[in-house]
VOKE-883909 format. One record per residue (C-alpha): x negated, y, z negated. Coordinates in steps of 0.5 Angstrom, whole numbers, plus 500, padded with zeros to 3 digits. Layout:
VOKE-883909
XYZ/...
//
This chain:
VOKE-883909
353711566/349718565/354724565/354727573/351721576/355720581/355728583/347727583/348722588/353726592/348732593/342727594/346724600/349731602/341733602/338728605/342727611/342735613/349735614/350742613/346742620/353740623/358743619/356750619/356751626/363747627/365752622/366746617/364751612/368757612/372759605/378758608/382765608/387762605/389759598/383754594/376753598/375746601/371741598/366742604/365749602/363747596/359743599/356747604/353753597/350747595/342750596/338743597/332746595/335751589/331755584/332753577/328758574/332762576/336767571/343764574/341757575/339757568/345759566/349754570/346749567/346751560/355753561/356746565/354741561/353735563/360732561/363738566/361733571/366729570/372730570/375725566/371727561/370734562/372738555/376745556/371750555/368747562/375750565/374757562/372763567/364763568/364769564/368767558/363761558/366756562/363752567/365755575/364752581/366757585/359761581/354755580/357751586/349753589/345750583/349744583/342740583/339744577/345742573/344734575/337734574/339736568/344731566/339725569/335728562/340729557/343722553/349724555/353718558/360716560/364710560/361705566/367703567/365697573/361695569/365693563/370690568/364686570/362683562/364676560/369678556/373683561/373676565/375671560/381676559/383677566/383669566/387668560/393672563/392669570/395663566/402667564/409669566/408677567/415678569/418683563/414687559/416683553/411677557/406682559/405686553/405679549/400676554/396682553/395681547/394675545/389675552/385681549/384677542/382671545/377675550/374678543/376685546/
//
């Protein structure tokens, strides 16, 4: 899967369908006054239309990488202070799109995870431990093993 997929089609969706519309005058968008920002907030600074050339948008996307997309993948210089380097959502959240259309070019990918759990070899080891006792940890690491070896995992 390519790095950030899944938050292009979040800001795609969020775009197209003009929800923003109806939040803001419902007061669905306002920082809260108190502790963390919501995710609709952050949602609501997305720019549908943002200025990639734009000096900050620029630097967004060079400081949020692709893999700062992802969480499960995300290394630690992603969480550093805009300023120190690191990648801001509370700075960028606005060019969220320049940072995805940049991930769709890179060659960066993660781990297609549901689509692994669907390869033949995923299937024939979920098969295979169908046919064991799984009542201690002893029988299912056993299982597991021995399935794992005969899936070719």
């Amino acid at each position: 899967t390519i790095a950030g997929a899944i938050k292009h089609a979040h800001a795609e969706c969020w775009c197209e369908s003009q929800i923003v519309d109806v939040l803001q005058p419902a007061g669905c968008c306002a920082r809260p006054s108190s502790g963390n920002a919501n995710t609709l907030y952050w949602d609501c600074q997305i720019q549908c239309e943002p200025d990639c050339t734009a000096e900050l948008a620029q630097s967004c996307t060079r400081q949020c990488p692709p893999l700062c997309l992802e969480p499960d993948y995300a290394p630690e210089a992603c969480d550093r202070a805009f300023e120190d380097g690191g990648c801001d959502m509370q700075t960028c959240a606005a060019y969220l799109r320049c940072m995805t259309e940049e991930a769709q070019q890179s060659d960066q990918r993660v781990c297609d995870t549901d689509g692994f759990q669907l390869q033949q070899p995923m299937r024939a080891y979920r098969e295979c431990m169908d046919q064991f006792s799984q009542r201690s940890l002893w029988r299912h690491m056993n299982a597991a093993r021995h399935c794992a070896c005969t899936a070719g995992l």
